[in-house]
N, C-alpha and C positions, 0 to 999 in steps of 0.2 A: 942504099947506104944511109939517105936521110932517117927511116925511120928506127934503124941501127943507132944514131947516136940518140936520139930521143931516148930511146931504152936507156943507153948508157948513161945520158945527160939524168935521167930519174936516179938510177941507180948513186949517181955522184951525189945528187945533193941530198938524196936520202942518208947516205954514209956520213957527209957531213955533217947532216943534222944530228944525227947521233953522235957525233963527235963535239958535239956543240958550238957549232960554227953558226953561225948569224947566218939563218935561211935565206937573205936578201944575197947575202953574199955568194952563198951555194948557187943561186938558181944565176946567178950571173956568168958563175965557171960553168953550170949546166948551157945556158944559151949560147958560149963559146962553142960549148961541145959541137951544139947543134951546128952550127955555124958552118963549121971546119967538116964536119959529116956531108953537111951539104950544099957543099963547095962554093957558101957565098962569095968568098972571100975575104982579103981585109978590109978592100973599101965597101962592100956590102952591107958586113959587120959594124964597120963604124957607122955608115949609114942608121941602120937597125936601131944603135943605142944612142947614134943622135936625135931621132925621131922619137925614141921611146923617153927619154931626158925632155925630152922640150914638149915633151906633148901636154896638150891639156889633160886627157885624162888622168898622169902622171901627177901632175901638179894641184888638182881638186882632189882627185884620190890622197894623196899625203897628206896637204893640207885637211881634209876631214879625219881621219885616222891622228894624227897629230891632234887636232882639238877636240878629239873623242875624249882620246886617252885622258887629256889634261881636263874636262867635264868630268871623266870617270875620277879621274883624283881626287879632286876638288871638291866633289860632294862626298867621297869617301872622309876629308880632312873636316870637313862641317859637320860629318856626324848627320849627312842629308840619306847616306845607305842606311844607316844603323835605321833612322825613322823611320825610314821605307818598308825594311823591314818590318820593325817592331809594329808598323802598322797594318802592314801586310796577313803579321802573325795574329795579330787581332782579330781582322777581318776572317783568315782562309784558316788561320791555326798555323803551327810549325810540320806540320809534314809537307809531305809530297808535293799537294796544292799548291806549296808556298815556293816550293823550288822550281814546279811548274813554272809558274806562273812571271817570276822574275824575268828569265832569259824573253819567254813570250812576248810581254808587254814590253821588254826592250827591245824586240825582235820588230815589232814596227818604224823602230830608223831601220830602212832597209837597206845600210852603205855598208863595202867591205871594210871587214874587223869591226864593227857596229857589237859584234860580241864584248868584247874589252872591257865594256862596259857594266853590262849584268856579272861579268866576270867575278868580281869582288865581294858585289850581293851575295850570288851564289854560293861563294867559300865561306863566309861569313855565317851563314845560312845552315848552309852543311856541313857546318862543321859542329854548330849545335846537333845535328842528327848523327853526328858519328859517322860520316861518310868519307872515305878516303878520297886523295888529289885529284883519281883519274873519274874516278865516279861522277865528284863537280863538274869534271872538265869536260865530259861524256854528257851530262846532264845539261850544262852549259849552252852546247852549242847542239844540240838535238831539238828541244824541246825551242831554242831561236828557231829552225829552219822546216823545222816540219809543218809546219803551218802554211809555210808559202804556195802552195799548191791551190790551197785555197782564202789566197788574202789578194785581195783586187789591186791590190797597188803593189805588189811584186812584181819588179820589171821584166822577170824571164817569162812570167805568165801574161806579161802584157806583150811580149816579144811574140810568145807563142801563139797568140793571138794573131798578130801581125803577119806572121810567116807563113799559118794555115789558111788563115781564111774561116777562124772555127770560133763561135762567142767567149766572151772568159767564163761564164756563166755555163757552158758546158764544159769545158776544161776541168772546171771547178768542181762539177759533179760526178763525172768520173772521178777524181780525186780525191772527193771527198773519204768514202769505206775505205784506201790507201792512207789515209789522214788517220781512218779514225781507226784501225789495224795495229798501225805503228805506236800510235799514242797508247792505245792498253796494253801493247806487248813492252812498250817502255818502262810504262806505272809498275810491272810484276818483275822487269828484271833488271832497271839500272838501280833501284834502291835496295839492293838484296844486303842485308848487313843493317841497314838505320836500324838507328834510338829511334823509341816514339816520344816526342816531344806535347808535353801538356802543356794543354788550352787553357788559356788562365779564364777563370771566372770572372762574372760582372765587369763585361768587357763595355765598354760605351761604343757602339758600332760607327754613332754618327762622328763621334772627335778622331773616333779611330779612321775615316772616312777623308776628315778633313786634316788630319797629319799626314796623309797618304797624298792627296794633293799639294801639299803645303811641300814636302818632300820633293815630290817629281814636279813641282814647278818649273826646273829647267828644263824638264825632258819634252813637258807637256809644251814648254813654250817653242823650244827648236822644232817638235812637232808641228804645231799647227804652222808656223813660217815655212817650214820647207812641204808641207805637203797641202796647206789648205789654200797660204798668202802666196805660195811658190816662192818664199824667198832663195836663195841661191844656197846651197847645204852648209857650207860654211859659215856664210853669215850667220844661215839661221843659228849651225852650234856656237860661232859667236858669241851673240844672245845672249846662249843658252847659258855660259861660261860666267858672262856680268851678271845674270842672276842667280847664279850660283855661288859666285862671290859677297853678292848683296844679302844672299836667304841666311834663315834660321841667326839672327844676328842676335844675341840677348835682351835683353828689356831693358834698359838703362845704361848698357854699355854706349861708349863713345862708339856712332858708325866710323866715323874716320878714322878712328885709333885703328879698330877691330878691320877695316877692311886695306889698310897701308901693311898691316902684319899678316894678314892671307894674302897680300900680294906679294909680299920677301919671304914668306913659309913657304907657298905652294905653286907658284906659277914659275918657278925653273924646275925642285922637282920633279915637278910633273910633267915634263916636257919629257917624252921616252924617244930616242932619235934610231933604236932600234928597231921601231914598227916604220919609218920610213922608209930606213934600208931595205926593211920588207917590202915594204909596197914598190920600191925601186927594183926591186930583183923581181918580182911578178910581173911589173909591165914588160921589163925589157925581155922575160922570157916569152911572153905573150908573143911581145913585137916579133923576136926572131923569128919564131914557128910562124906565122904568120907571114913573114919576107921569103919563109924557105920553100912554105908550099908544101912541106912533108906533110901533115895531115890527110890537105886537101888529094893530093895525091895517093896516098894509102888510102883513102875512102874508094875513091874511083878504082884504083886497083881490084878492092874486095866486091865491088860492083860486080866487075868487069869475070869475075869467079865463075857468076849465077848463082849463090847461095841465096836461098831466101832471104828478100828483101825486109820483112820484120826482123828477122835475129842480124841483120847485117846494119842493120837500123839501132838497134837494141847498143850493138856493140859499140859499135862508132860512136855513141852518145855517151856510152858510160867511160871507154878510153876518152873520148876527148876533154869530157867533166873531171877525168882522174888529171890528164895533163896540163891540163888548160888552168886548175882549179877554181873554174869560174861555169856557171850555168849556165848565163845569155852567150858566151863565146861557143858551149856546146852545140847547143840549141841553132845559131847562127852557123854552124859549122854544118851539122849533120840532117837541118830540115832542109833544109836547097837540093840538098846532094839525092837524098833518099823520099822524099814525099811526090815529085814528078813521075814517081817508080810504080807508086799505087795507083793501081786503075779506079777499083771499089772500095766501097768505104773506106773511108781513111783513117775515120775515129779511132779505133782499137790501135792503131801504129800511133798515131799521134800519142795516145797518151802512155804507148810504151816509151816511144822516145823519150817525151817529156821527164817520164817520172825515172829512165836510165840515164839521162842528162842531168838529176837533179840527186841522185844516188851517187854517182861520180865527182859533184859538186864536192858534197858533203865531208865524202870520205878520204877526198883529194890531200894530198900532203902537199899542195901550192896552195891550199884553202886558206885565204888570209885568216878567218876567224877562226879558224884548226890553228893555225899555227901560235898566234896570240892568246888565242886558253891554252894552251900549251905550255908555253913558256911562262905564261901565268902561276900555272898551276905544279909549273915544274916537272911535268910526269912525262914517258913516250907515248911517241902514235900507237905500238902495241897494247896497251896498257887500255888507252881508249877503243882502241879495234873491238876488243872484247866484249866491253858495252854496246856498243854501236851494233854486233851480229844481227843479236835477236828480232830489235825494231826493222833492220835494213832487210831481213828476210823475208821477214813479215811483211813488207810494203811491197817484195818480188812476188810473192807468193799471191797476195792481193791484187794485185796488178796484170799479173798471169792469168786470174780467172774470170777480171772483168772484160781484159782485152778478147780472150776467149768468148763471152757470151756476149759480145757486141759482134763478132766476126760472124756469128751464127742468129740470129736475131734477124 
């Protein structure tokens, strides 16, 4: 029965979604669902979203997602995107490279809905190329998350690490040809339709170099506090926020005039309270499934089958990244369950799980950064499905053949 309402609980907030209902709120009636399915109860229940309301991770998660958005604003209002750009296009030119390369280099704050932010670039961006909403929004959050496989300070790959027993450094390398698959089959089919945008002559690289840092000064500074100083993610975007506030001010203007009117122009604005309720309907969905045990129980079930333990592995990872829409909950779910099962080598499962935990992530419709390019960009999950095929194939198909020549090896 519990994995009955899970079904159903998906089914709901997908309908809603499409109905336009505030995902946070959907995945809340979804977590009922579950609930009632799997006969927590009502004090169970209440339980579930007392703990999920009060928890820390609820409360840093929002809070960072809340002063993302309002960084993303905020340099969008200074005209700190535009420079980024413009310097970007300098540097790489107006195509591909340049759409590449944004979500990318934002893709290293590695917090949920951390998208939200290249979000803007991106439209901006592509919309000089002639690309349509779902393209961006495909483009967006692809070319953020592909990389993670092989970026050392991705916590699912540090997770993964943890739970095997296996270097990151091999991890990495298996993953690597899955990386670099994905990436050329993306470059040929999510830009099908672009303008080709000319490269302006007599470019100065080196001012173009330092507009480009002058620009992501906030980025680069909540960067190095949260991952170099270890400042706490918040603070760091904090920060990030005052020098955002402080940058690109004119030459001669009053600061105090110019920085008391970007604080009444754009720091209510920019408060978006609808990515909160998002992050509130995720935890508390997380929490349920979690209290109810359905997962952990339907894993052991399909155990208990005897179906080969790689595709039972495979599966588990990529359902629970679909449901969960989170990678380390997959990852934490499905290597306990199914890595005790392999006798001999382990590698080739490891990094099917991995890379079907991080496929499910992706394409998850509880994906906070799915949902937020989304609604960004105003377009449906279909819409992006489409784009998304080719790379996501391409990373199974890749992944199928290395696992294969490690199992024989």
């Amino acid at each position: 029965m519990g994995i009955l309402g899970v079904a159903l609980s998906l089914f709901l907030i997908i309908y809603l979604v499409r109905k336009n209902i505030n995902v946070g709120w959907a995945m809340v009636l979804g977590a009922i669902v579950v609930s009632i399915f799997s006969q927590m109860g009502l004090s169970g229940t209440f339980e579930a979203f007392k703990t999920a309301t009060l928890s820390n991770n609820f409360i840093n998660l929002a809070l960072v997602v809340f002063l993302i958005s309002l960084l993303g604003y905020i340099m969008k209002m200074t005209k700190a995107l535009d420079l980024m750009i413009s310097s970007l296009f300098g540097l790489l030119g107006g195509g591909k490279l340049l759409l590449m390369a944004i979500p990318s280099l934002i893709g290293l704050l590695t917090v949920p809905g951390g998208a939200i932010l290249s979000a803007p670039m991106v439209g901006e961006s592509g919309e000089k190329m002639g690309l349509l909403n779902y393209q961006k929004a495909a483009i967006n959050i692809f070319f953020r998350h592909i990389w993670y496989p092989i970026y050392p300070l991705y916590p699912a790959l540090l997770l993964a690490t943890s739970l095997t027993g296996t270097s990151e450094t091999t991890i990495m390398l298996m993953s690597f040809p899955v990386v670099f698959a994905a990436v050329i089959t993306a470059m040929n089919t999510m830009f099908v339709g672009s303008q080709v945008v000319k490269k302006e002559k007599n470019i100065n690289k080196s001012e173009a170099l330092l507009k480009l840092v002058q620009s992501m000064l906030p980025l680069i500074a909540t960067l190095v506090l949260a991952l170099v100083v270890k400042v706490p993610f918040p603070l760091s975007v904090f920060v990030g926020i005052v020098l955002a506030l402080f940058n690109l001010i004119d030459e001669g203007s009053n600061i105090l005039d110019v920085l008391i009117h970007r604080i009444k122009t754009m720091i209510l604005p920019g408060v978006n309270f609808k990515m909160v309720i998002s992050v509130y309907g995720i935890i508390v969905f997380g929490e349920v499934l979690n209290v109810s045990g359905v997962l952990s129980d339907f894993m052991n079930s399909m155990v208990s089958l005897g179906l080969p333990i790689g595709l039972l592995g495979v599966i588990s990872a990529l359902l629970t990244g679909l449901i969960t829409g989170s990678n380390t909950a997959s990852l934490g779910i499905s290597v306990p369950v199914f890595l005790p099962l392999i006798e001999h080598n382990p590698l080739p499962y490891i990094l099917l799980i991995f890379m079907a935990s991080l496929l499910g992530y992706i394409l998850s419709p509880m994906h906070l950064c799915l949902i937020l390019t989304k609604d960004h960009f105003k377009c449906q999950y279909k819409e992006m499905y489409k784009y998304f095929m080719p790379p996501v194939l391409a990373m199974a198909i890749v992944t199928t053949v290395i696992a294969l020549i490690l199992m024989y090896i």
